[in-house]
C-alpha positions as CSV (number, residue, x, y, z in Angstrom):
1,X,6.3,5.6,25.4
2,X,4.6,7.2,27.9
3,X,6.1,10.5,27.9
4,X,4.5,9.9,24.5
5,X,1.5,8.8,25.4
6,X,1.1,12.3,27.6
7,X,2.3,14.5,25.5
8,X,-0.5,13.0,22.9
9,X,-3.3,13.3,25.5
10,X,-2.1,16.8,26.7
11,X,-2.1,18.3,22.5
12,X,-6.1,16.5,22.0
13,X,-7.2,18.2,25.1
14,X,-5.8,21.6,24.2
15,X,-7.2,20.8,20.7
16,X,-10.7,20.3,22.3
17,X,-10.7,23.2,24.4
18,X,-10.0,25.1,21.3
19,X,-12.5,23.5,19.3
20,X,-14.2,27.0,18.4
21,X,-11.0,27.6,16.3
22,X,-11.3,24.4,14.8
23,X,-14.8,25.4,13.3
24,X,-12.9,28.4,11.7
25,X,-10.5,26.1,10.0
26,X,-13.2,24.4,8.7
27,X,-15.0,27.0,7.2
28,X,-11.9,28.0,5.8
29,X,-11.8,24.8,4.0
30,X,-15.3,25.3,2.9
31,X,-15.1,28.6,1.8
32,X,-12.0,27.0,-0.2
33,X,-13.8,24.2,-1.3
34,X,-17.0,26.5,-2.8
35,X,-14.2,29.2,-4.6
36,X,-12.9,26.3,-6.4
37,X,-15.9,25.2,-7.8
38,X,-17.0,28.6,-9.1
39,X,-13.6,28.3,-11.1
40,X,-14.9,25.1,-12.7
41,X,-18.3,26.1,-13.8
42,X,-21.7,24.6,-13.7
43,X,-20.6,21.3,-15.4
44,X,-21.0,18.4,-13.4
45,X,-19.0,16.4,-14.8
46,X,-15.6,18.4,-15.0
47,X,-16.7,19.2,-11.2
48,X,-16.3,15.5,-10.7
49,X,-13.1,14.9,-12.3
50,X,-11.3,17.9,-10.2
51,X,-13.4,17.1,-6.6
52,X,-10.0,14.9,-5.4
53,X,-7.5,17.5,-6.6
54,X,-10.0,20.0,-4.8
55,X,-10.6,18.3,-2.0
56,X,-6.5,18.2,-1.0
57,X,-6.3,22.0,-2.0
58,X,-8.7,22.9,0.7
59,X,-7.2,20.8,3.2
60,X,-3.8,21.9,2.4
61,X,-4.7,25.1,2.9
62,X,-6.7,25.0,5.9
63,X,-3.4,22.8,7.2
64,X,-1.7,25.3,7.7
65,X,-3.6,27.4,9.7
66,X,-3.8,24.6,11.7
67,X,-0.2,23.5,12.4
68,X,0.5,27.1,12.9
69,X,-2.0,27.5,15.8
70,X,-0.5,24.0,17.7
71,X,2.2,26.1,19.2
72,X,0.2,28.8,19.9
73,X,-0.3,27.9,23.4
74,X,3.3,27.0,23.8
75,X,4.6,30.2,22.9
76,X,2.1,32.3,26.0
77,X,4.3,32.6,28.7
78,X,7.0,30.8,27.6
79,X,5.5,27.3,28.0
80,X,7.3,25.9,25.5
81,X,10.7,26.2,27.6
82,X,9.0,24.7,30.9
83,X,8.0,21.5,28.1
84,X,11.8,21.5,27.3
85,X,12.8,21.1,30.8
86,X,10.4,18.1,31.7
87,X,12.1,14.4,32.0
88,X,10.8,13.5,28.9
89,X,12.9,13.4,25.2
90,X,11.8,16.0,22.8
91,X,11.3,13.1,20.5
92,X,8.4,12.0,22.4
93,X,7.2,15.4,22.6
94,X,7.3,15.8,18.8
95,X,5.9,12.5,18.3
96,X,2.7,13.9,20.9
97,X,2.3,16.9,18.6
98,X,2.5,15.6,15.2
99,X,0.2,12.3,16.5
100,X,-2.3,15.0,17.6
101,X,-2.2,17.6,14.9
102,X,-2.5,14.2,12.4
103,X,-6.3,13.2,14.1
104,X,-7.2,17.0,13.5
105,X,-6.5,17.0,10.3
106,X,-7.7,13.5,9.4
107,X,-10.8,15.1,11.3
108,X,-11.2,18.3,9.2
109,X,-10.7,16.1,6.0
110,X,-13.5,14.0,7.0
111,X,-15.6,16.8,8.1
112,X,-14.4,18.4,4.2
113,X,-16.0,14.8,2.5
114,X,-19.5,16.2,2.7
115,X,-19.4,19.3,1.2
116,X,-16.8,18.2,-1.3
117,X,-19.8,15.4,-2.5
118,X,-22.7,18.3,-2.5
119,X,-20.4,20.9,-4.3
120,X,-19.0,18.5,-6.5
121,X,-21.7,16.2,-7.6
122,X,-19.4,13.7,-6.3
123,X,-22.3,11.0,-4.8
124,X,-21.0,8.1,-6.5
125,X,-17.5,7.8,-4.8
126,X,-16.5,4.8,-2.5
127,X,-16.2,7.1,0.7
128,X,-14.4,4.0,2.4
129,X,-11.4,4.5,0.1
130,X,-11.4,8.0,0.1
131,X,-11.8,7.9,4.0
132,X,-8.6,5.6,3.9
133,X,-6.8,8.3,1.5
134,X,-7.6,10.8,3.6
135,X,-6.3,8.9,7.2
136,X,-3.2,8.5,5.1
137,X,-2.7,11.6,3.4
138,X,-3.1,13.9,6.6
139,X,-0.2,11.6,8.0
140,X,2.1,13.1,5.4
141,X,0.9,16.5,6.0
142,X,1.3,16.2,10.1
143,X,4.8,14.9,9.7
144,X,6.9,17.7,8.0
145,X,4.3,20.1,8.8
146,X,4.6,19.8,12.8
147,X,8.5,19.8,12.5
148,X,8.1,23.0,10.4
149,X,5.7,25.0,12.8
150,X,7.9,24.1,15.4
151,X,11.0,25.6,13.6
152,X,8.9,28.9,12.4
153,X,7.0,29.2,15.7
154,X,9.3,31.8,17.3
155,X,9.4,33.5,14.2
156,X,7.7,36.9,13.5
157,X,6.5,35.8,10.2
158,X,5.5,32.2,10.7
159,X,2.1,32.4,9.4
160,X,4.2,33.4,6.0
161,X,7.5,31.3,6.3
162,X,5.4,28.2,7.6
163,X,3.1,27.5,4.0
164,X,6.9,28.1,2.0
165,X,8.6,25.4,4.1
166,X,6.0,23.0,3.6
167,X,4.1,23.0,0.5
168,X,7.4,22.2,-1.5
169,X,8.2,19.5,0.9
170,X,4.8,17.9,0.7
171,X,4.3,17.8,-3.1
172,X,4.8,14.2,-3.5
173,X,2.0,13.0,-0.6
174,X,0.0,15.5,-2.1
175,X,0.6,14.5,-5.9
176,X,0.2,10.6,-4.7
177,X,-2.9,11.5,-2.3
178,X,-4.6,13.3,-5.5
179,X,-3.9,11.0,-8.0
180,X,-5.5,7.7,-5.7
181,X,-8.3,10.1,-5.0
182,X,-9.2,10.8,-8.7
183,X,-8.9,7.6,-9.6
184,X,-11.1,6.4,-6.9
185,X,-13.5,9.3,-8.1
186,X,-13.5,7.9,-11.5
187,X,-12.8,4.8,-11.4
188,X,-13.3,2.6,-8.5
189,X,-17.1,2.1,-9.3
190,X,-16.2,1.0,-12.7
191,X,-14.2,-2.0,-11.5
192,X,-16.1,-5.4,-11.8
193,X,-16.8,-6.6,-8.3
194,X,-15.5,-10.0,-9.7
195,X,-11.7,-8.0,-9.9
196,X,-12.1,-6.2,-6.6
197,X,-10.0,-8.4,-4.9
198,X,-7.2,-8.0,-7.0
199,X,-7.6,-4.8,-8.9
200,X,-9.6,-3.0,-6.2
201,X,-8.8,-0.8,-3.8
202,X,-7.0,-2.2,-0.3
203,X,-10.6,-2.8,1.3
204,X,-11.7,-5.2,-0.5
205,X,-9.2,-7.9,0.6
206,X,-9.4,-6.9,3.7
207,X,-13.2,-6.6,4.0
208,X,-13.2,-10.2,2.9
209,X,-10.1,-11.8,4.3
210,X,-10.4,-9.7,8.2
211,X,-7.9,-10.5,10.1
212,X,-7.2,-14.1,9.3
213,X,-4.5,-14.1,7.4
214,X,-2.6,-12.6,10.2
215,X,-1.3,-15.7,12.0
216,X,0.2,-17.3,8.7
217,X,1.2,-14.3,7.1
218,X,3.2,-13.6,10.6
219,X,5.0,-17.1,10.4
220,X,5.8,-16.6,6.5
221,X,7.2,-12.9,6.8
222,X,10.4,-13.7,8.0
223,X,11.2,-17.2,5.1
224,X,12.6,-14.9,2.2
225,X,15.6,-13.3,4.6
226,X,16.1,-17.0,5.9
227,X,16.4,-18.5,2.9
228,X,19.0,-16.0,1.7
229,X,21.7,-16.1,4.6
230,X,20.8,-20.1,5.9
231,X,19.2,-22.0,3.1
232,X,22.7,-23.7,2.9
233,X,22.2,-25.0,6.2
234,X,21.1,-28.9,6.1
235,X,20.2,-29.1,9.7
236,X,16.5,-28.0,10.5
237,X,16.7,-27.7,13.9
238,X,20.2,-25.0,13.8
239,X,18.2,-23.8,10.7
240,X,15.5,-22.8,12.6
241,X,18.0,-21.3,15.5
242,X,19.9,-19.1,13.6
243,X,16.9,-17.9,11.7
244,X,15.1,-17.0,15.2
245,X,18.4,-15.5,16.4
246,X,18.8,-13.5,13.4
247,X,14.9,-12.6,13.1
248,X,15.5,-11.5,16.6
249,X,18.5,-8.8,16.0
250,X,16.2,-7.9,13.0
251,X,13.3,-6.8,15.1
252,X,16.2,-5.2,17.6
253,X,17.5,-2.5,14.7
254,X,13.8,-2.3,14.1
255,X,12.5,-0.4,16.7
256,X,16.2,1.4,16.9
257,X,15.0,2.4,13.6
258,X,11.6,3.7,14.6
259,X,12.4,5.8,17.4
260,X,15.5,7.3,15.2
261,X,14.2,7.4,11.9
262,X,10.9,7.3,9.4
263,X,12.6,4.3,8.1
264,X,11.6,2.2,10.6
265,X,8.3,3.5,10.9
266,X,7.4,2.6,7.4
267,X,8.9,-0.7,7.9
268,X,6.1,-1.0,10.4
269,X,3.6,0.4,8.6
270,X,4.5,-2.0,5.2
271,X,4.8,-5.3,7.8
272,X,1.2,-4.0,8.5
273,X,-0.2,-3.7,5.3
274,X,1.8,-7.5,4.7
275,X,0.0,-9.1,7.6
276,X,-3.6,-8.6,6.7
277,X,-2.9,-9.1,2.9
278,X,-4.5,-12.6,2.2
279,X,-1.5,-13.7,0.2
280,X,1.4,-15.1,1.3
281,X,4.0,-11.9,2.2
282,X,7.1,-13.4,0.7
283,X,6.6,-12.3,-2.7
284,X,6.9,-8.4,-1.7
285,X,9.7,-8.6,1.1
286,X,11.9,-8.3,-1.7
287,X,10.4,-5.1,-2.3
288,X,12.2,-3.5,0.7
289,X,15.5,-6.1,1.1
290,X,17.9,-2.7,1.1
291,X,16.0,-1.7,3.9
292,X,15.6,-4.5,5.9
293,X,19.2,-5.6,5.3
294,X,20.1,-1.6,7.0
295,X,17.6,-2.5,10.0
296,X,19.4,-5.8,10.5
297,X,23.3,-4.2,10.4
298,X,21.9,-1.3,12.8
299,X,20.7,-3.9,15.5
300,X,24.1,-5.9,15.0
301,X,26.2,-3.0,15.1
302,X,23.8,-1.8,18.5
303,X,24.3,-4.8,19.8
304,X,28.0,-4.4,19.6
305,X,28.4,-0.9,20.7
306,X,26.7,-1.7,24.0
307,X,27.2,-5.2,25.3
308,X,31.1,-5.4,25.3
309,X,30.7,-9.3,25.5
310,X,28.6,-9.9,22.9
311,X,31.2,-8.6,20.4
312,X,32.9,-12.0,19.5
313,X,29.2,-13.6,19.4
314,X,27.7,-10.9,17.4
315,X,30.5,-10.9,14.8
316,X,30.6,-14.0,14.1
317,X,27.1,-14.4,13.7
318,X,26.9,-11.2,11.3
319,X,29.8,-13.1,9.6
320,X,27.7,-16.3,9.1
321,X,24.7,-14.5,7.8
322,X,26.7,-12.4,5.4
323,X,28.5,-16.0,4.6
324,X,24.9,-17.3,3.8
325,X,24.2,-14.0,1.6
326,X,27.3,-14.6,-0.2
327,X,26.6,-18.7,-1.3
328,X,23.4,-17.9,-2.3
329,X,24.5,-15.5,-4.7
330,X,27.1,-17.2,-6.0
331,X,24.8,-20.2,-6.4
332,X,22.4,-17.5,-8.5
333,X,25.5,-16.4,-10.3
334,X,26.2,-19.7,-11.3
335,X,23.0,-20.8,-12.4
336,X,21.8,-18.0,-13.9
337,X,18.9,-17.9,-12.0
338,X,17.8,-14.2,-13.4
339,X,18.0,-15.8,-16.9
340,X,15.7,-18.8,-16.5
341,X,12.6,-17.3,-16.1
342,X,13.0,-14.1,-18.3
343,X,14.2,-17.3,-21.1
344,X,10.5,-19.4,-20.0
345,X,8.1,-16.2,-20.2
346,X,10.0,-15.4,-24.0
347,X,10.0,-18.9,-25.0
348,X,5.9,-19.1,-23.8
349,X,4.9,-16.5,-25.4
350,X,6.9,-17.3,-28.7
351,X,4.6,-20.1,-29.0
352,X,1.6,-18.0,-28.2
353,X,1.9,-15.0,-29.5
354,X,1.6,-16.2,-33.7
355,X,-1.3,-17.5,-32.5
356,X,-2.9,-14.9,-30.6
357,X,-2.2,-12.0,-33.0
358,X,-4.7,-13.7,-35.2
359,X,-6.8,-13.0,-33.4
360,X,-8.9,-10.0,-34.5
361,X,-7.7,-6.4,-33.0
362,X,-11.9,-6.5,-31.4
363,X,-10.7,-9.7,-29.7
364,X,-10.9,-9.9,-25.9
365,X,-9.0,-12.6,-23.9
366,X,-9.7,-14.1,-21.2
367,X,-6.2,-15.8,-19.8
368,X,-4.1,-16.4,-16.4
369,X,-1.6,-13.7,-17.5
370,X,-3.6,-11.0,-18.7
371,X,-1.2,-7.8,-18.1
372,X,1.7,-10.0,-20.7
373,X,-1.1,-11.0,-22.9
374,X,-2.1,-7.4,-23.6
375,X,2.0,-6.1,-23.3
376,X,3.2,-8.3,-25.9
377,X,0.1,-8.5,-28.6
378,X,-1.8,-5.8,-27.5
379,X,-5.2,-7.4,-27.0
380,X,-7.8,-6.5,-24.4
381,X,-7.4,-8.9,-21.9
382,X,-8.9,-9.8,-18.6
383,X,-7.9,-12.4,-15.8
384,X,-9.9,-15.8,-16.5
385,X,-9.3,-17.1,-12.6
386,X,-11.4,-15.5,-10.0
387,X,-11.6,-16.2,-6.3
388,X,-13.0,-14.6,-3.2
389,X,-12.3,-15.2,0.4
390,X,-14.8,-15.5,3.4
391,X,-12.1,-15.0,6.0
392,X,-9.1,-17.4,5.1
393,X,-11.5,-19.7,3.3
394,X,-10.7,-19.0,-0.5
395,X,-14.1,-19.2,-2.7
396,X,-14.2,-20.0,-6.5
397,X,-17.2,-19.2,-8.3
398,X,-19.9,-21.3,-9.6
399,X,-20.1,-21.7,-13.1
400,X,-23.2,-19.3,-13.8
401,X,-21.4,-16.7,-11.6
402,X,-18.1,-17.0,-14.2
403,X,-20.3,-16.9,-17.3
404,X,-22.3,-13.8,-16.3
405,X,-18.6,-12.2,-15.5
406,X,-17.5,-13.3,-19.0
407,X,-20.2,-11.7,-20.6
408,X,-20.1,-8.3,-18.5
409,X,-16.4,-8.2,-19.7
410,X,-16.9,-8.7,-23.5
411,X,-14.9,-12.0,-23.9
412,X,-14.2,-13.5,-26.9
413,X,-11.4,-16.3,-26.2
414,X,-9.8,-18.6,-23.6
415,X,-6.5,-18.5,-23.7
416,X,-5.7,-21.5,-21.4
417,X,-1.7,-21.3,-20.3
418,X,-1.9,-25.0,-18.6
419,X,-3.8,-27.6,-18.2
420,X,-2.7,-27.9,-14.3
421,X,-3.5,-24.8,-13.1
422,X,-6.7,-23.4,-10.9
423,X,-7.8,-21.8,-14.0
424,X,-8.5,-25.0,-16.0
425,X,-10.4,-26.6,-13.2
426,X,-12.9,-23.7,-13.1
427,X,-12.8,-24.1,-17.0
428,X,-13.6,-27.5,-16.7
429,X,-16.5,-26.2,-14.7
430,X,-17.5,-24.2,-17.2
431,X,-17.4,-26.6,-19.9
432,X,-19.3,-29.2,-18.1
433,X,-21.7,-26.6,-17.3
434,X,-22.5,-25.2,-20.2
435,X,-20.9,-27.7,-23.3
436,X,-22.1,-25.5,-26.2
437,X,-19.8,-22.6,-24.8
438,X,-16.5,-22.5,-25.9
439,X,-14.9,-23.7,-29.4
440,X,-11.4,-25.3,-29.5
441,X,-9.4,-22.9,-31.7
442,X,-5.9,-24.2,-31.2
443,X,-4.0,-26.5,-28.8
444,X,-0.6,-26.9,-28.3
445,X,1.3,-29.8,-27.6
446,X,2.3,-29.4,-23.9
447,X,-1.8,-28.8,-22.9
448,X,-2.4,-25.4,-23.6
449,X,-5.6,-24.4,-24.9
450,X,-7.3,-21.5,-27.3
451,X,-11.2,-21.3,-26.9
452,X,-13.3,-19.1,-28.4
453,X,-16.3,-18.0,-26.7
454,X,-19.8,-18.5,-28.4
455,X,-21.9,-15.7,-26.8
456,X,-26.1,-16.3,-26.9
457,X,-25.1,-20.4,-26.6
């Protein structure tokens, strides 16, 4: 880490001392920048739509004038074999260069913002996202594109074979990094401030949660994994053993992992993203279970390559775990556990849908599961439950907050999927509120409700 750590420091001051051919790159980019919006036109609103797509040209391109000159210095008088002969892995040496040539590239995408929004007519875009985009865009483009200029550096053509080795390799960040960007052009201002939190970008939980979700987030990452190998296990406190003791070989293949392999690193990165998210984390570790079940056999099998007498130990333990896997699938087999709730949603909606297609085709609905509402009878619908946070604190609207969202979104009916959930309390709310509101249409017999919406009441 420290051999790191140096290697880092010694690429930002070489970077800083070169800062003159930094400002070249960036003119570059600008130049790049004003070409491509001669190719559009005058009209400002096709300038708009293409400023993302723009924006990641230009800093593609200037990229790799960029990653070529970072072993520039290395190559005058053979520096780059006295690096190779210093006590220090050429891992961390790679790991200096790429974590350098990433905050110069962030950098010159930053500095590219500005004259992308006057060129562009692009004023209106939340800079905060594209900011984020940006920070993790450039990360995709430091990655491969250090390991190439390294492999092309002693090269003759490298300015030439250095853009045909990366650009086909970075297609996919740069497809993923244009596509958020235009749709935080074109969209993200669009978005009801009411939906931010869920429909938003990743700053607006954050910006309301913080930090606080951190400490519980941190205890509930590791449940799913221990329900799967030792839910079987009565006991609380050998529960609670075996699940730290397996946790613990977890975290073991983990940073293996990291120093070996992205893998790991993007572990890191998602556990991130998990831990400031101000919901609980179990729901998505399922998301990567392939992967964390390859971090856990790489600590186990680590474990027993080095430490001859914790063979026995380590085996057995892998063979309880994978003992625990095993019952719990045969307990899912056996119930049919991916059945049940694919058998529930069809049977719900069965009794909604005749209903709901009644509706007319203008209709807009208001309901708990507005994504299957519109899927299965293909009416505009919007989520009826809103919250908020002010750090973990979770804040429900006030009645004459949820009407005035109601009315922004064009609602026409309630569709009420129980009479227990969070949504009928704030439609309680409502109703008491404001009585002249809402209509009964239709109630079924288990306590779901149909309301339609009297708008000027």
């Amino acid at each position: 880490m420290n051999a790191l750590f140096v290697a880092f420091r010694k690429d930002l001051l070489l970077q800083w001392r070169g800062r003159t051919q930094m400002v070249a790159i960036f003119a570059f980019g600008a130049a790049a920048l004003l070409l491509f919006s001669f190719a559009i036109g005058p009209d400002s609103s096709a300038l708009r739509q293409h400023a993302a797509g723009f924006l990641w040209l230009g800093l593609l391109l200037a990229s790799t004038l960029s990653l070529a000159e970072s072993f520039e210095r290395e190559m005058e008088e053979q520096a780059l074999e006295g690096l190779l002969l210093l006590p220090a892995s050429t891992r961390a040496l790679y790991y200096g260069k790429a974590l350098a040539n990433w905050a110069q590239l962030a950098l010159l995408g930053m500095a590219l913002v500005p004259v992308m929004v006057v060129l562009y007519d692009a004023g209106t875009l939340r800079l905060l996202s594209l900011l984020a985009v940006i920070v993790l865009g450039t990360a995709g483009l430091s990655a491969p594109g250090t390991l190439y200029a390294a492999m092309t550096s002693q090269t003759r053509a490298r300015q030439t074979l250095l853009p045909l080795l990366l650009f086909p390799l970075v297609v996919p960040v740069l497809l993923a990094a244009v596509a958020w960007g235009s749709w935080v052009a074109a969209h993200a201002h669009g978005i009801d401030p009411a939906l931010s939190l869920n429909y938003g970008t990743y700053v607006s939980p954050v910006s309301q949660a913080g930090l606080s979700a951190v400490k519980t987030n941190l205890r509930d990452m590791s449940r799913p994994l221990e329900v799967l190998a030792f839910g079987w296990i009565p006991l609380r406190w050998l529960y609670k053993l075996l699940a730290t003791a397996a946790l613990g070989v977890g975290l073991y293949g983990g940073v293996l992992l990291s120093r070996r392999s992205t893998i790991g690193l993007s572990l890191v990165f998602y556990a991130a993203i998990l831990a400031v998210w101000p919901y609980q984390p179990d729901r998505f570790i399922w998301v990567v279970l392939p992967w964390l079940a390859l971090t856990w056999a790489a600590g186990a099998l680590e474990i027993w390559r080095r430490w001859q007498r914790a063979r026995i130990p380590i085996a057995l333990f892998a063979a309880l775990v994978s003992g625990g896997y095993l019952v719990y699938e045969i307990r899912g087999f056996g119930g049919r556990w991916w059945d049940t709730e694919q058998r529930a949603t069809s049977a719900n909606f069965a009794e909604l849908l005749p209903v709901v297609q009644n509706l007319p085709d203008s209709a807009v609905l208001a309901t708990d599961d507005e994504a299957l509402v519109w899927l299965y009878s293909r009416r505009l619908s919007v989520p009826f439950y809103l919250e908020s946070y002010r750090g973990r604190e979770s804040i429900r609207p006030t009645p004459a907050e949820h009407r005035a969202y109601l009315e922004r979104m064009g609602v026409t009916n309630v569709l009420l999927g129980s009479s227990t959930s969070p949504s009928a309390i704030e439609l309680r709310g409502l109703i008491g509120a404001y009585p002249s509101l809402f209509t009964p249409i239709y109630r079924w017999p288990d306590g779901r409700w149909l309301f339609a919406v009297n708008r000027g009441q």
